[in-house]
Structure formats: C-alpha cells, structure tokens
N, CA, C and O atoms as a MOPAC input file, in Angstrom:
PM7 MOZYME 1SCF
protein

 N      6.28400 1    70.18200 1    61.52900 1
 C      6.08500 1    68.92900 1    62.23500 1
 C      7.40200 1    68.53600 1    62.89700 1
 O      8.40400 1    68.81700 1    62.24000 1
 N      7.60500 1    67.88600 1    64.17700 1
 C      8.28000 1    67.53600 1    64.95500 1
 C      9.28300 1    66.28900 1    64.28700 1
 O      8.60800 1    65.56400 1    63.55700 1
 N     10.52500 1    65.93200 1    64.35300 1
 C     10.81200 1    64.70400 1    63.75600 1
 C     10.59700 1    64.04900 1    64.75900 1
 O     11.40900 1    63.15100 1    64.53700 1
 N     10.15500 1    63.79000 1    65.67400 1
 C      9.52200 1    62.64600 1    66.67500 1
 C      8.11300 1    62.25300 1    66.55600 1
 O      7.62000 1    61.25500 1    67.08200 1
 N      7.55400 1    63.03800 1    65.88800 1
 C      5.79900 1    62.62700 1    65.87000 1
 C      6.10000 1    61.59500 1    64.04800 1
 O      6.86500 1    61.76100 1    63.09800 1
 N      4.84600 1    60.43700 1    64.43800 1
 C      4.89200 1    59.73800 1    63.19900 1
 C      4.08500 1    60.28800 1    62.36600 1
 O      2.96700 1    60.70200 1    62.67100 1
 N      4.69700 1    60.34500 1    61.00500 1
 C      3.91300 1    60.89500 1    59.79600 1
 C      2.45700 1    60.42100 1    59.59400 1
 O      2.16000 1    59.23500 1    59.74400 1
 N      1.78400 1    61.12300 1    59.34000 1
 C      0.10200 1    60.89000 1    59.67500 1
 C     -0.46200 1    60.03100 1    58.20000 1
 O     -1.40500 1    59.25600 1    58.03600 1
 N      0.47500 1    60.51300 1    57.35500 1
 C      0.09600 1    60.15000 1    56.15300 1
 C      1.35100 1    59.02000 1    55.48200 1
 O      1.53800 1    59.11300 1    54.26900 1
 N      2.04900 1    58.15100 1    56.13600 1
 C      3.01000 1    57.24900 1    56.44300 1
 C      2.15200 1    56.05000 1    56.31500 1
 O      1.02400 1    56.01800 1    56.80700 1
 N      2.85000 1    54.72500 1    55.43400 1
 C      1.82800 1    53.82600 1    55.59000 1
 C      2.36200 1    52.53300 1    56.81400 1
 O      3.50200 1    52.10000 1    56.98300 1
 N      1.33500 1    52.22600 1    57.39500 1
 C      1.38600 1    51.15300 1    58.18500 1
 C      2.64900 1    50.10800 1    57.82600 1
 O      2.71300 1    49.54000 1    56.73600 1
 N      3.57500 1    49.94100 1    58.81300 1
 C      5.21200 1    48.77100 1    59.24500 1
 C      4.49700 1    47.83100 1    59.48800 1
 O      3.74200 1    47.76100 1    60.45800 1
 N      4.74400 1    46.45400 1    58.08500 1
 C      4.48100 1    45.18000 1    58.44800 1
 C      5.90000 1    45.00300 1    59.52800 1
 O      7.06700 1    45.35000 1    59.34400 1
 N      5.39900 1    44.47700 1    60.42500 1
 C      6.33000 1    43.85200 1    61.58500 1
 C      7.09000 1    42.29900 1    61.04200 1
 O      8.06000 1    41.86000 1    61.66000 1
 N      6.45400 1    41.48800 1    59.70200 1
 C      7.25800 1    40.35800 1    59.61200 1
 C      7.34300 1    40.71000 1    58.40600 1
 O      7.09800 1    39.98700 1    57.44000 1
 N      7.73200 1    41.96700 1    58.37700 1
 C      8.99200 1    42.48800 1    57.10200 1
 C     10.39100 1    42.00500 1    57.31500 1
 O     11.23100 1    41.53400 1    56.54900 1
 N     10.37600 1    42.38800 1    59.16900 1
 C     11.79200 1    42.39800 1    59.64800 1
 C     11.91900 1    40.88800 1    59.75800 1
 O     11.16200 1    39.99700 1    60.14300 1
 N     13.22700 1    40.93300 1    59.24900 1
 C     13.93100 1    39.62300 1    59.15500 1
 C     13.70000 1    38.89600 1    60.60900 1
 O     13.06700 1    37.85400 1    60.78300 1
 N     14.33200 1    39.65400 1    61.57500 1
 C     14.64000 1    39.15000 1    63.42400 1
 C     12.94100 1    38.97600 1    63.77600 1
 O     12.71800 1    38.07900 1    64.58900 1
 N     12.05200 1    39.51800 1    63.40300 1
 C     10.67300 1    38.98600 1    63.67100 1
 C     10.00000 1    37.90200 1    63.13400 1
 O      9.29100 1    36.99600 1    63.57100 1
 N     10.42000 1    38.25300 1    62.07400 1
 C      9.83600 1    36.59500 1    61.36500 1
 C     10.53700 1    35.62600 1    61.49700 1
 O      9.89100 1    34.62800 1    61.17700 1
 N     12.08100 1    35.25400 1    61.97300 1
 C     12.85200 1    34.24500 1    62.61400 1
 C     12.24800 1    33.99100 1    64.20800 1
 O     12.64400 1    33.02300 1    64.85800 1
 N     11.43800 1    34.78000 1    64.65900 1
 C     11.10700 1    34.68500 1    65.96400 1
 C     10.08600 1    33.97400 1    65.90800 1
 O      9.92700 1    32.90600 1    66.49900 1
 N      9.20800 1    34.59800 1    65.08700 1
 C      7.70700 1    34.04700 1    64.76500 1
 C      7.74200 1    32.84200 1    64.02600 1
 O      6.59700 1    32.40700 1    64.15100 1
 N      8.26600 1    32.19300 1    63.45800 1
 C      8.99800 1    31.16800 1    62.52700 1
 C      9.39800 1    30.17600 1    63.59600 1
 O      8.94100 1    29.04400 1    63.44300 1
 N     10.15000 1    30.38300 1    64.62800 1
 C     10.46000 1    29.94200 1    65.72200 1
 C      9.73000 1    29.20300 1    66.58600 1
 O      9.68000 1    28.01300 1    66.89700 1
 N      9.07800 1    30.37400 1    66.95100 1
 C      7.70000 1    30.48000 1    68.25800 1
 C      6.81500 1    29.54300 1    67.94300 1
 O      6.30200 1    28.80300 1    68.78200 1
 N      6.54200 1    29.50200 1    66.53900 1
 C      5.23500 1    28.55700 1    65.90500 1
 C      6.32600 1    27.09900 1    65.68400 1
 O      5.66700 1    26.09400 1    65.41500 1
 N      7.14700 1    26.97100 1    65.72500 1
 C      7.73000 1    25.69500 1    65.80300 1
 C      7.52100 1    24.78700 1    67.38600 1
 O      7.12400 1    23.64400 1    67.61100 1
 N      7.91300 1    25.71200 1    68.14200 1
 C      7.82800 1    25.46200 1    69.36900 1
 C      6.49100 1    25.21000 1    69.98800 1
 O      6.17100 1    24.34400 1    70.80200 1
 N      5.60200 1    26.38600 1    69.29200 1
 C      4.36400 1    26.03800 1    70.03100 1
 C      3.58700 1    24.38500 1    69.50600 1
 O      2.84000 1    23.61800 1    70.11200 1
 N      4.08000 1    24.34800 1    68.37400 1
 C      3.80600 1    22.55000 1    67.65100 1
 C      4.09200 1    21.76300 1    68.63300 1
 O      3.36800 1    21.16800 1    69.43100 1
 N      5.51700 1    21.82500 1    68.46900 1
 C      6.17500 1    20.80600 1    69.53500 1
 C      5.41100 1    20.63600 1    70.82400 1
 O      4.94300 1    19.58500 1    71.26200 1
 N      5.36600 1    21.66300 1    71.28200 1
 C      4.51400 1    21.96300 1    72.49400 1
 C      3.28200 1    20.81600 1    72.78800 1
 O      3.10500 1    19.93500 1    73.62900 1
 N      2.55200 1    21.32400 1    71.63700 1
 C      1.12200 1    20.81400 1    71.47900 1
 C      1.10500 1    19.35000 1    71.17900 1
 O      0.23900 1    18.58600 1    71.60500 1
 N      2.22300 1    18.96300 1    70.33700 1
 C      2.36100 1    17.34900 1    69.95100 1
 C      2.83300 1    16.56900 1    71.67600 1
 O      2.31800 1    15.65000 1    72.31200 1
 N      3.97900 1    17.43200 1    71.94300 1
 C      3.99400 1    17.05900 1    73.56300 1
 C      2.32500 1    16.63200 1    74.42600 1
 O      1.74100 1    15.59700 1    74.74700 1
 N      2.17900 1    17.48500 1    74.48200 1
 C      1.05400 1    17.68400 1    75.41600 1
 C     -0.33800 1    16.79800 1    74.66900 1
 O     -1.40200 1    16.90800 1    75.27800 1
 N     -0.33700 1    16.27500 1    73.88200 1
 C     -0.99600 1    15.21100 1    72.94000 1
 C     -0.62100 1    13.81100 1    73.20000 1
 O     -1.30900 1    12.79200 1    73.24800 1
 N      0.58400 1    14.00600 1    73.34900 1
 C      1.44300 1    12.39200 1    73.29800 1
 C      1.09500 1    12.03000 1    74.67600 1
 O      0.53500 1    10.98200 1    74.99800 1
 N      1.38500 1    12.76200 1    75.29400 1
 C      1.40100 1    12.85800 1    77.00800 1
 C      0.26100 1    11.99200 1    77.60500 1
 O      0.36100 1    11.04100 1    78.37900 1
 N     -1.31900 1    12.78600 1    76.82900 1
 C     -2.54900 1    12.46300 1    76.92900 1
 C     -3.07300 1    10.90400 1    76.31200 1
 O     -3.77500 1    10.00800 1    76.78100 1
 N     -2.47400 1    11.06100 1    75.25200 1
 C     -2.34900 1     9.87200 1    74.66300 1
 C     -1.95100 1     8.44200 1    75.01700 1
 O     -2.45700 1     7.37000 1    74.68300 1
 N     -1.21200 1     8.64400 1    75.55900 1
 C      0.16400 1     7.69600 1    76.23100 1
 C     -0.64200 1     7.40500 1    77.56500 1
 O     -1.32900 1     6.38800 1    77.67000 1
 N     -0.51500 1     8.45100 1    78.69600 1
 C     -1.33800 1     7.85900 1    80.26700 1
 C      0.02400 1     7.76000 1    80.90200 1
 O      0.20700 1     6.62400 1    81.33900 1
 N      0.86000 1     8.43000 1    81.06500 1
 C      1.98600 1     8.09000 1    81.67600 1
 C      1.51400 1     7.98300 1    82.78100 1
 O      0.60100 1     8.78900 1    82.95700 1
 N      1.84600 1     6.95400 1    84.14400 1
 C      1.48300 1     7.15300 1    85.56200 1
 C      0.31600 1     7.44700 1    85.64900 1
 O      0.10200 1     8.22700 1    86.57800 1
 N     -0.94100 1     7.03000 1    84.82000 1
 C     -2.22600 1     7.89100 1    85.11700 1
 C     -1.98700 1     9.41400 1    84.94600 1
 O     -2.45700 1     9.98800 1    85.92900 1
 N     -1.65100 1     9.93900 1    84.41500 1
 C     -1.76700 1    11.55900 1    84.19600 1
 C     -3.16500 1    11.80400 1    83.44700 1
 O     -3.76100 1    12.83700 1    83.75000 1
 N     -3.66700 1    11.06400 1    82.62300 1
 C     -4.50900 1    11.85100 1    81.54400 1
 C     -5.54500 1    11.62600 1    82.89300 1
 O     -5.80300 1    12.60300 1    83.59700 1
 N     -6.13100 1    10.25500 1    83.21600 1
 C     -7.25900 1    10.09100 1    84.06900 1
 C     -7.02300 1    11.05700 1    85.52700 1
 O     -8.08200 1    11.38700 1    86.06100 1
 N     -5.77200 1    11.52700 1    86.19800 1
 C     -5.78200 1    12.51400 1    87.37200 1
 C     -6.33300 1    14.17600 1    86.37700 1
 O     -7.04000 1    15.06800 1    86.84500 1
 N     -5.74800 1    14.13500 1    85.01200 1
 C     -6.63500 1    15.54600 1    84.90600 1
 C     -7.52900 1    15.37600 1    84.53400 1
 O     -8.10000 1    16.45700 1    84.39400 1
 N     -8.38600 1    14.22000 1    84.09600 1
 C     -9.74100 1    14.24700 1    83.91200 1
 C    -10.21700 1    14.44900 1    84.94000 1
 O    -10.92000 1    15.45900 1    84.98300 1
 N    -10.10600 1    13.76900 1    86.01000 1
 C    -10.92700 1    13.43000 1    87.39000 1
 C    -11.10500 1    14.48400 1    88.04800 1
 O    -11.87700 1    14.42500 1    89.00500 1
 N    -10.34600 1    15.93500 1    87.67700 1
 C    -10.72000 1    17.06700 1    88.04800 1
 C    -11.78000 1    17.78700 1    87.96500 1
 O    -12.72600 1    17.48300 1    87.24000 1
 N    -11.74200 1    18.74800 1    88.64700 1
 C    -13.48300 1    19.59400 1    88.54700 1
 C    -13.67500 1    20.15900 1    87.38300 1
 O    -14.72900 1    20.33200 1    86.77100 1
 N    -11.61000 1    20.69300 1    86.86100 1
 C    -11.82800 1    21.24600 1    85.91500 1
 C    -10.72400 1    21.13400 1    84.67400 1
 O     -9.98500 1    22.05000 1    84.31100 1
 N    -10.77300 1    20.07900 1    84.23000 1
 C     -9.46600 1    19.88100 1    83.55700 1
 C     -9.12800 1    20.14200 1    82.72000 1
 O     -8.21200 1    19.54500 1    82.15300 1
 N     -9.91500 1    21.48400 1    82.11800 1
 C     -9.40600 1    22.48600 1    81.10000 1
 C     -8.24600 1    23.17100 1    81.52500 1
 O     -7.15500 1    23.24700 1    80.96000 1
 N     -8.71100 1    23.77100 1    82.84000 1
 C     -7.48700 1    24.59600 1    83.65800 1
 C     -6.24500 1    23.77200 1    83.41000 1
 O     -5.29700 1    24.09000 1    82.69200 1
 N     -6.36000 1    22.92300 1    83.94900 1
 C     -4.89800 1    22.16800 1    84.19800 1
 C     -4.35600 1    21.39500 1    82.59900 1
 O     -3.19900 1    21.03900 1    82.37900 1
 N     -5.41600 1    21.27800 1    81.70900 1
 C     -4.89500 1    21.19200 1    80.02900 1
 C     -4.04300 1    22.55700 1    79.70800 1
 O     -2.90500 1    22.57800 1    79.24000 1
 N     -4.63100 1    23.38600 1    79.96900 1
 C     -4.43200 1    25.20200 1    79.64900 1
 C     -2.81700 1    25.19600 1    80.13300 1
 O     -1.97600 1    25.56400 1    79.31300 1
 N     -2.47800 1    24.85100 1    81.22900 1
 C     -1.48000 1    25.42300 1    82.35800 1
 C     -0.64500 1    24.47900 1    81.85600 1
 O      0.48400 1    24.86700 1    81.55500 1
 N     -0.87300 1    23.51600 1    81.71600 1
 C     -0.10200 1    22.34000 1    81.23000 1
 C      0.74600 1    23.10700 1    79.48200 1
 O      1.85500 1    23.59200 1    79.25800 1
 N     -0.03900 1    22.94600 1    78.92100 1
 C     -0.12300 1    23.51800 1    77.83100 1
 C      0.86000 1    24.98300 1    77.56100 1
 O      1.71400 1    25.22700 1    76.70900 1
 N      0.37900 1    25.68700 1    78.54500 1
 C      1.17800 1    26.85400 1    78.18500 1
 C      2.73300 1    27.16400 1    79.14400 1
 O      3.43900 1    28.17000 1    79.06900 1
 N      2.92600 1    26.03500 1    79.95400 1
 C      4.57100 1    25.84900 1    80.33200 1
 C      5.00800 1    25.38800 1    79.31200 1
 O      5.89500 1    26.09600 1    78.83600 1
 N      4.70000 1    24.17500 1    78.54200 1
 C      5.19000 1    23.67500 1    77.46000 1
 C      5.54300 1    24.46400 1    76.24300 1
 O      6.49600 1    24.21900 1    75.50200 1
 N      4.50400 1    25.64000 1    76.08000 1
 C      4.42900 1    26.98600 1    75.02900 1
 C      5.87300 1    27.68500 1    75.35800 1
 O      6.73600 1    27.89900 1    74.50700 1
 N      5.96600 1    27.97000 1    76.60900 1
 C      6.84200 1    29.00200 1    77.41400 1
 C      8.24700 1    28.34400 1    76.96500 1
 O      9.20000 1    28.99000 1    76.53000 1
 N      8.20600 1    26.83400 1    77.16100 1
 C      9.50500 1    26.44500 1    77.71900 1
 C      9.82500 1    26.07500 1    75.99900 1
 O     10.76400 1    26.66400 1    75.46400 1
 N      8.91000 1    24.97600 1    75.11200 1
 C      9.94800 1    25.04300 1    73.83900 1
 C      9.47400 1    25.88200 1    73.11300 1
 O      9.61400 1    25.54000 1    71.93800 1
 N      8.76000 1    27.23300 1    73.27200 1
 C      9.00500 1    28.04000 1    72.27400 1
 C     10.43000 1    28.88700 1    72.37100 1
 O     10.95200 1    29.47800 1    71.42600 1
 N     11.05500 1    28.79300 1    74.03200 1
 C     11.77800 1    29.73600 1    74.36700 1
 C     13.33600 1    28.94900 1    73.73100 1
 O     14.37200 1    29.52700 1    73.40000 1
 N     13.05500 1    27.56600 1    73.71800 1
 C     14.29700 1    26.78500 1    73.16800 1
 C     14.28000 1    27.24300 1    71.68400 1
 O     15.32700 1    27.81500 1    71.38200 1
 N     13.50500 1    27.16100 1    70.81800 1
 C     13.48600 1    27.43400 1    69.38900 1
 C     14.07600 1    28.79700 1    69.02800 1
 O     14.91500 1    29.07700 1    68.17200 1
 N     13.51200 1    29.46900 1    69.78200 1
 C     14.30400 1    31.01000 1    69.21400 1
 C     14.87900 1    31.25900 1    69.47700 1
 O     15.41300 1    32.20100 1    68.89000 1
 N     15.62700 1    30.58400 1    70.98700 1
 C     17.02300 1    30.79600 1    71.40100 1
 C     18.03800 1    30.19300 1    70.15800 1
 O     18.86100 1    30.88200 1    69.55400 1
 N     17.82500 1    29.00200 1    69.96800 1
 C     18.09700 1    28.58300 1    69.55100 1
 C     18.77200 1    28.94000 1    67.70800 1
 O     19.81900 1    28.78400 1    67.08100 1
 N     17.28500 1    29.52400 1    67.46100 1
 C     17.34600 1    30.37100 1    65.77300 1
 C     18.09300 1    31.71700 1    66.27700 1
 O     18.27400 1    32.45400 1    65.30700 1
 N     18.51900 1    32.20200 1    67.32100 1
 C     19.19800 1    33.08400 1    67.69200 1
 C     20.22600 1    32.69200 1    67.88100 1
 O     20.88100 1    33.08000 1    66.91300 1
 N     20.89800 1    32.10600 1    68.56900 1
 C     22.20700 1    31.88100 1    68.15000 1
 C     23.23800 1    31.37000 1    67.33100 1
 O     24.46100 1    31.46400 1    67.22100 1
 N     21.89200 1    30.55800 1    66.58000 1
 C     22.61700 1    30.11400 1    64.85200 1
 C     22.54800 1    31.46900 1    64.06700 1
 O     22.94800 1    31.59000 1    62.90900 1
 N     22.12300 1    32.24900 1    64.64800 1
 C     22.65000 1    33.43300 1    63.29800 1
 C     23.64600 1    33.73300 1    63.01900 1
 O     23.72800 1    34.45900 1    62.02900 1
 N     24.97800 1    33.32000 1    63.76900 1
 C     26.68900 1    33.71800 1    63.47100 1
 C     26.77800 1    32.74200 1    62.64400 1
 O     27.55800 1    32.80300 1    61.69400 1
 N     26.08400 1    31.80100 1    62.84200 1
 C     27.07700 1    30.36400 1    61.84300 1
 C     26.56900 1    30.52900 1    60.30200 1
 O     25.42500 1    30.78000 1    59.92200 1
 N     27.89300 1    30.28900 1    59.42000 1
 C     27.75700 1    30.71300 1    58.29000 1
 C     27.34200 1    29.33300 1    57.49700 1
 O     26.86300 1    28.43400 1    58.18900 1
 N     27.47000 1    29.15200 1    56.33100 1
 C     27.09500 1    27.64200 1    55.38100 1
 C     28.01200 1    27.02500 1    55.29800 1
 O     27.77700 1    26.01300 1    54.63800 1
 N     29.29200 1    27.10500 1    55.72900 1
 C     30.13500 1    26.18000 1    55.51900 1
 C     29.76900 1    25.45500 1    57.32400 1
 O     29.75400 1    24.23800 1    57.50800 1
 N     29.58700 1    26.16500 1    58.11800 1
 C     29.25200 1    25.13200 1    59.07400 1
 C     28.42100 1    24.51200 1    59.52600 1
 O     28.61000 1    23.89900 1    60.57700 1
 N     27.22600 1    24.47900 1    58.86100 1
 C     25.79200 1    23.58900 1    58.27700 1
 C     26.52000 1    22.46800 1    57.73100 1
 O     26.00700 1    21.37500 1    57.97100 1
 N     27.64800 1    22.46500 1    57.01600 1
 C     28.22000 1    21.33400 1    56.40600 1
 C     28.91500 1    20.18100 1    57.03300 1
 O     29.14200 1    19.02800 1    56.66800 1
 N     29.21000 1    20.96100 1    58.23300 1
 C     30.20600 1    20.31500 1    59.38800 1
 C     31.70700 1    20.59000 1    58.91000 1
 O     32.73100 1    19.97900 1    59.21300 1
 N     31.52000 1    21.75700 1    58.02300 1
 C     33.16200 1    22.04900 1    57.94100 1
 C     34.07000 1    23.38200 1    58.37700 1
 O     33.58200 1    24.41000 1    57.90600 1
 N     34.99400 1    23.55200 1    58.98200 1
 C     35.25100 1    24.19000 1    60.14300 1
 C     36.65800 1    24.99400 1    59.31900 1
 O     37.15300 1    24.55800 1    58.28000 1
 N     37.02100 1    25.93600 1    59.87500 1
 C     38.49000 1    26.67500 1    59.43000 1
 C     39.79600 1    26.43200 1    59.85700 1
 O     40.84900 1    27.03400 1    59.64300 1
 N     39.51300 1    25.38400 1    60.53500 1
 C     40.90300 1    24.50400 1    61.12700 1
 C     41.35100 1    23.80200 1    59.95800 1
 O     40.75700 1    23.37400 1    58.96900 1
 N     42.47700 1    23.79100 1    60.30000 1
 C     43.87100 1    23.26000 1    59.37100 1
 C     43.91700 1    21.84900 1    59.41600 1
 O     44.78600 1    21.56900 1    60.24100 1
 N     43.43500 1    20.84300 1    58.95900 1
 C     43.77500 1    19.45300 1    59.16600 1
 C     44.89500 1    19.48300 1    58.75900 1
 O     45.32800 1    20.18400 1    57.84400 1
 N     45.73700 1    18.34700 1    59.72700 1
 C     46.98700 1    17.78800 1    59.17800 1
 C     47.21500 1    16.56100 1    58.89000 1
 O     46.84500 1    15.68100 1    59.66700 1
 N     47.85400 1    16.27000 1    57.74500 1
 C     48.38600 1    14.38500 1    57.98800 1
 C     48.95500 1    13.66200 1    59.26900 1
 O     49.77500 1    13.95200 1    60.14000 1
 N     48.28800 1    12.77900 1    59.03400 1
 C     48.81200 1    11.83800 1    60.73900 1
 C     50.01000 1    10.92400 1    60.34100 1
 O     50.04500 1     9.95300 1    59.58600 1
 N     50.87900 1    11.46800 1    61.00100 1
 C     52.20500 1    10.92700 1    60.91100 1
 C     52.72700 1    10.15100 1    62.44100 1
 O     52.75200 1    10.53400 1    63.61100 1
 N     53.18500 1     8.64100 1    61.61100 1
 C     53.64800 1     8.04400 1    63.00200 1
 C     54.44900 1     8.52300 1    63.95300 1
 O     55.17100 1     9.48000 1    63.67200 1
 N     54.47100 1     8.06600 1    65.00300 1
 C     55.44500 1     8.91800 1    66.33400 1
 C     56.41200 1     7.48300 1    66.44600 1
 O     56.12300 1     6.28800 1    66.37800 1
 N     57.79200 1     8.27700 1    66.66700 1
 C     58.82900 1     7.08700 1    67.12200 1
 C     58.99700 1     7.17600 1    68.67800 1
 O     59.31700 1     8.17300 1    69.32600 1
 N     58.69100 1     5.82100 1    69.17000 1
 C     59.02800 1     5.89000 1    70.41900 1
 C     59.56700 1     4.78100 1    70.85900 1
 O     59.13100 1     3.64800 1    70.65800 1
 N     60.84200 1     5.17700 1    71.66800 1
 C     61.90800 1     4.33200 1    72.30100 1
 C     61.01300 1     3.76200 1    73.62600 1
 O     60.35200 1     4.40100 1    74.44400 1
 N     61.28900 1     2.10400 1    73.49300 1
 C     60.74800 1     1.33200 1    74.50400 1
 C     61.80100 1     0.63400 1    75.43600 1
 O     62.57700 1    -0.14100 1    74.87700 1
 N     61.90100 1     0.78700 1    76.58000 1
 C     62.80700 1    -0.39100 1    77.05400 1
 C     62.15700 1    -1.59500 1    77.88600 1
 O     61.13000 1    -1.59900 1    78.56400 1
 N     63.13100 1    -2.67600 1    77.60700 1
 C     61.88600 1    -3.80100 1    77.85100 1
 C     62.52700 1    -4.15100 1    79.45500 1
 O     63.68600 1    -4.53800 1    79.30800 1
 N     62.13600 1    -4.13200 1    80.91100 1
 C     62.80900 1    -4.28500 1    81.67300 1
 C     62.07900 1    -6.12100 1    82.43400 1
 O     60.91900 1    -6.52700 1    82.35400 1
 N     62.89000 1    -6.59300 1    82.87800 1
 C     62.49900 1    -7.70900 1    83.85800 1
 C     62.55100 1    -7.74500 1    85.25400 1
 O     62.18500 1    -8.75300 1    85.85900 1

C-alpha cells in the first residue's frame, strides 16, 4: 500500500478533536447568536420602519435570509478572529498584568523663575 492512500481499515477523524476547530466552531456559534439576537432586536425595535419595509415585501423571507446571513458573515468573522488572536496571550494577561517593570514615582525638582 502506498503511504498516500488512507488506510481502509483506519477509523473515522473527529474534526472537533482538534483544538483550532473547536475554537472556531465555539466561535462561529457565538457569533451566529449574536447575529440572530441582532437581527431580532432590529425586528423588534422598528428602527426607521425597517421591520414594516421588509414586511411590505413580496417576499420578506429573502430579505430576513440576506439580512441574516451578512450579520452571520460579519460577527461570526469578528469572534474567531478574535479567539484567534487571543491565542498568544497567556493568563497573566487575562489579569491585566503585563511584564513591564513598574517603578516608584518619584518627585521631579524643577527650577522656576518668577519674571515680571
């Protein structure tokens, strides 16, 4: 057998074994909430007449749908960016504490001249 062909008798790769997939998917489903609570509130609310212009349509599933899935696109894409680039930061900076050196604040002398 080839080492490029997959073993026939190999068992099936859960995909949210991997750590980076299930932070994605973990993610994605955060976002798609948000999404959906958005797009709820929105309806809810009547901003400017919005809910009654997509009712008044022929078809205002379409434009729920489309609506709906920019909102999917746009904060699911914030969330996992997001869970992606917190992966460098370690637990001390969850804490708000940093590897900088604080120093004591010590007064400064400064010469004034008083002119008229």
């Amino acid at each position: 057998m080839e080492p490029s062909q997959p073993d026939p008798g190999a068992a099936p790769v859960n995909v949210f074994r991997q750590p980076l997939l299930r932070l994605l998917a973990v993610n994605l489903a955060i976002g798609a909430t948000a999404a959906a609570l958005l797009l709820g509130g929105l309806i809810a609310l009547n901003p400017d007449r919005l809910r009654d212009l997509i009712l008044a349509d022929r078809s205002p599933a379409t434009a729920l749908g489309l609506l709906l899935f920019g909102f999917l696109i746009t904060f699911g894409s914030v969330a996992m960016g997001t869970a992606i680039m917190a992966i460098g930061r370690g637990d001390d900076d969850a804490r708000g504490r940093t590897d900088t050196v604080e120093l004591p604040l010590a007064a400064a002398k400064v010469n004034v001249e008083r002119r008229l």
